[in-house]
C-alpha atoms as a printed R data frame, in Angstrom:
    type eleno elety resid chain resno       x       y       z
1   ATOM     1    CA   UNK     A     1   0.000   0.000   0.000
2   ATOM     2    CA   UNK     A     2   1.372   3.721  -1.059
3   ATOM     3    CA   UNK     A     3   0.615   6.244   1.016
4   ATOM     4    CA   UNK     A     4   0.743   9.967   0.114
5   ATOM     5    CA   UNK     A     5   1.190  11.836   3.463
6   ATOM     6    CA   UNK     A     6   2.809  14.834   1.619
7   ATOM     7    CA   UNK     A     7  -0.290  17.258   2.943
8   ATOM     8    CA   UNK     A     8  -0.266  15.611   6.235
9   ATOM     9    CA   UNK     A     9   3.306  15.709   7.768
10  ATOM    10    CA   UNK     A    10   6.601  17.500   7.475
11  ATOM    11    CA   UNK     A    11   8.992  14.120   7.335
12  ATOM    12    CA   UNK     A    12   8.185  12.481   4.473
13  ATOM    13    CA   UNK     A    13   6.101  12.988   0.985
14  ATOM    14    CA   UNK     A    14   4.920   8.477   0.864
15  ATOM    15    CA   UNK     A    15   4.925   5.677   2.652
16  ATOM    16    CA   UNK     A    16   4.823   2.155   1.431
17  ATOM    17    CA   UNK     A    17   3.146  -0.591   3.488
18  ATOM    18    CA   UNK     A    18   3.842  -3.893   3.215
19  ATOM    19    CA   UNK     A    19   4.072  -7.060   5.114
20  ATOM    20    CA   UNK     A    20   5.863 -10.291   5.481
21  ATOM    21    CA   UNK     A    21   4.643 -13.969   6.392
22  ATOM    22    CA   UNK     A    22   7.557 -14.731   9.002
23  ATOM    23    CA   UNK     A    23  10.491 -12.710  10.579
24  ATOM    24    CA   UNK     A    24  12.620 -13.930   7.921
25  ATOM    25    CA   UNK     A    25  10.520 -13.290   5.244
26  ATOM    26    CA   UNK     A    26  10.498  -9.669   6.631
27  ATOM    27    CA   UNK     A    27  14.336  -9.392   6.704
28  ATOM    28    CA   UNK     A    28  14.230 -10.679   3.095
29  ATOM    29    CA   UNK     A    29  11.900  -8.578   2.287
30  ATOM    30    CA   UNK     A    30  13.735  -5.440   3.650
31  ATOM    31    CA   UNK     A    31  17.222  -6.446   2.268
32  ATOM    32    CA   UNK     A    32  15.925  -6.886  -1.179
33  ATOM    33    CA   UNK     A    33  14.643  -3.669  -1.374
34  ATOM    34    CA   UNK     A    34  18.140  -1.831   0.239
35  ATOM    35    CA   UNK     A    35  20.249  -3.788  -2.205
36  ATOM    36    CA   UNK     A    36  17.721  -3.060  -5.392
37  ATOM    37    CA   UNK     A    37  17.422   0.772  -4.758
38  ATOM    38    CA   UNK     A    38  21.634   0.494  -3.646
39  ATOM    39    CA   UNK     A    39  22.090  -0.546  -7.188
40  ATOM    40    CA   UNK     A    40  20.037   2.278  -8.972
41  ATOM    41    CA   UNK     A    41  22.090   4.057  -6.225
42  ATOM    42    CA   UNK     A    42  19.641   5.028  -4.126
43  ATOM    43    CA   UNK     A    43  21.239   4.783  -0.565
44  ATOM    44    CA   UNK     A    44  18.345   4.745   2.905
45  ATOM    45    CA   UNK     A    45  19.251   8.014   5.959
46  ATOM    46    CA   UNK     A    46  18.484   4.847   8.366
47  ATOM    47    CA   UNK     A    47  17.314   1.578   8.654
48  ATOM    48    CA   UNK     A    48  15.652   0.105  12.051
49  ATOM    49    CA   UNK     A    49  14.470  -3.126  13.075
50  ATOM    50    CA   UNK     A    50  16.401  -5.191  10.239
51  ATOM    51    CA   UNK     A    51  17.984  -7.708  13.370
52  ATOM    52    CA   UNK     A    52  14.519  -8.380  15.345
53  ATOM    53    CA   UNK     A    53  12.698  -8.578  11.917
54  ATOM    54    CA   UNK     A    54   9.305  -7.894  13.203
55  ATOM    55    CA   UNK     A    55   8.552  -4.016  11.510
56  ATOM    56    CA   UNK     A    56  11.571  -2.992   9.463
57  ATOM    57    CA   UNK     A    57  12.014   0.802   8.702
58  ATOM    58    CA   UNK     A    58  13.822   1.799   5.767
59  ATOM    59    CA   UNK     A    59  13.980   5.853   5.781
60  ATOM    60    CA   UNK     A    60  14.761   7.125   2.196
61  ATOM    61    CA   UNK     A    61  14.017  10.632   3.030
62  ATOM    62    CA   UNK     A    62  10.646  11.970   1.486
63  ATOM    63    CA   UNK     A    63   9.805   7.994   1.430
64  ATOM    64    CA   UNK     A    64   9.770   5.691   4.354
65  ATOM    65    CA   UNK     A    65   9.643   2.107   3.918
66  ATOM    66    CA   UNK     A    66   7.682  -0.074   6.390
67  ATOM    67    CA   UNK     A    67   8.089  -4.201   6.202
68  ATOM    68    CA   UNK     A    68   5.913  -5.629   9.213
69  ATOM    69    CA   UNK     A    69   5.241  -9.256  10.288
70  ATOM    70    CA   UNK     A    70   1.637  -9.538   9.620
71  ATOM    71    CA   UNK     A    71  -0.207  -9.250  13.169
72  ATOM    72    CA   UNK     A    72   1.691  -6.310  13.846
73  ATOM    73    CA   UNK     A    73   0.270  -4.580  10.719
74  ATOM    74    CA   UNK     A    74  -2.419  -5.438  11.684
75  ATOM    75    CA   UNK     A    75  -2.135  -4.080  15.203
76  ATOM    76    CA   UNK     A    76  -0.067  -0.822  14.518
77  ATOM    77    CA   UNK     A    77  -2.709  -0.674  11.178
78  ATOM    78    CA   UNK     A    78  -0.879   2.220   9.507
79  ATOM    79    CA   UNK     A    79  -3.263   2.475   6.813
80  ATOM    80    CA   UNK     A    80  -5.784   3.488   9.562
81  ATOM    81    CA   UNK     A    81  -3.835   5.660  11.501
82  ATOM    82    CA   UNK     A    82  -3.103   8.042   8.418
83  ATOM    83    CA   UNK     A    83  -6.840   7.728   6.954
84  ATOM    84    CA   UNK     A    84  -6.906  10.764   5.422
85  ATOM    85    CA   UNK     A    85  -4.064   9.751   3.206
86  ATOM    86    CA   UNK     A    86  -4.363   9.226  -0.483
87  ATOM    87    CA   UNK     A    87  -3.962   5.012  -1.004
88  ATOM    88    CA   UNK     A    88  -2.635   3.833  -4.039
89  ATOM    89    CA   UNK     A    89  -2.998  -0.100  -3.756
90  ATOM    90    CA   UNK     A    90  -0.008  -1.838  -4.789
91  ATOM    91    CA   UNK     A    91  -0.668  -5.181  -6.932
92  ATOM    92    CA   UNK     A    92   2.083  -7.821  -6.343
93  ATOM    93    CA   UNK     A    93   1.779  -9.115  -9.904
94  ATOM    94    CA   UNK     A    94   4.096  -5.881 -11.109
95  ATOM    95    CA   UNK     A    95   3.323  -6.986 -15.040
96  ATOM    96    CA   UNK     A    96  -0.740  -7.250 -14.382
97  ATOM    97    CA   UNK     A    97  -2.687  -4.811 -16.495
98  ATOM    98    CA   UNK     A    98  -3.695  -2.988 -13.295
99  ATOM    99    CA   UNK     A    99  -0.845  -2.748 -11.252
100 ATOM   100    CA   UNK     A   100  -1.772   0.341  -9.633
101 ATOM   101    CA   UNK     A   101  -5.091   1.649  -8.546
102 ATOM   102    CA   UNK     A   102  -5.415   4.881  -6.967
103 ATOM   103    CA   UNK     A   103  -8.505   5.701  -4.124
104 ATOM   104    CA   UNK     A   104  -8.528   8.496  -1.868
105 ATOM   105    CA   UNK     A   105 -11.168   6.008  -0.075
106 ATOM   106    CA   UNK     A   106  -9.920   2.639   1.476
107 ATOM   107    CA   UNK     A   107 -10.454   0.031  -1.279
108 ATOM   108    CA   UNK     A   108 -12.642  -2.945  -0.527
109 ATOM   109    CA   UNK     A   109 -12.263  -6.198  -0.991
110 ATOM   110    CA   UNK     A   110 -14.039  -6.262  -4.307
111 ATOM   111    CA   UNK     A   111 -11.417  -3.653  -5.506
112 ATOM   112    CA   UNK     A   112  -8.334  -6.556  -4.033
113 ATOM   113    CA   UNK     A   113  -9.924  -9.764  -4.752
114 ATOM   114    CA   UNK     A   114  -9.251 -10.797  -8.274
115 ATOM   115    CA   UNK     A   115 -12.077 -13.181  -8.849
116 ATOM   116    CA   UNK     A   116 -14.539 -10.808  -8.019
117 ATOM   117    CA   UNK     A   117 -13.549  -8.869 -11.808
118 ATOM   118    CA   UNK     A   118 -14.030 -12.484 -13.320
């Protein structure tokens, strides 16, 4: 999930919301994106959590990066706390047809579930 906080707070313009299955998977998760962005030279202020692998922060300045395990999404529920936020669902399948879909309402699951457009 993208987040556009730009009208809402003076640290950073988006934040991404994602989640992992497992601590690992969170750590993988959060070290793929470091070394992908690294190599388009893109280098993070700060990174936290990355040992405990439970919410990783990766601060790239006007965008901050946050990996959770899934119940603490769920508990911290970002998406909720910044409500007023424009959300821009983010489609895992990067080369489907509709990888992006922008809301400034939260989406439903009609709008996520892709048998429901079959």
């Amino acid at each position: 999930m993208l987040l556009e906080v730009t009208a809402l707070c003076s640290f950073a313009d988006y934040f991404i919301i994602c989640s992992g299955g497992s601590h690992r998977h969170v750590q993988a998760l959060a070290q793929h994106v470091e070394e992908t962005l690294a190599q388009a030279g893109v280098k993070p202020l700060g990174v936290e959590g990355l040992e405990e692998g439970q919410w990783v922060l990766l601060d790239y300045n006007t965008m901050l990066i946050h990996i959770f395990l899934q119940p603490l999404r769920e508990f911290y529920n970002l998406e909720n706390l910044w409500s007023e936020a424009p959300k821009t669902q983010i489609d895992t399948d990067v080369n489907g047809p509709n990888a992006l879909t922008s809301s400034q309402e939260p989406l439903s699951d009609a709008d996520t579930d892709p048998e429901s457009s079959q």
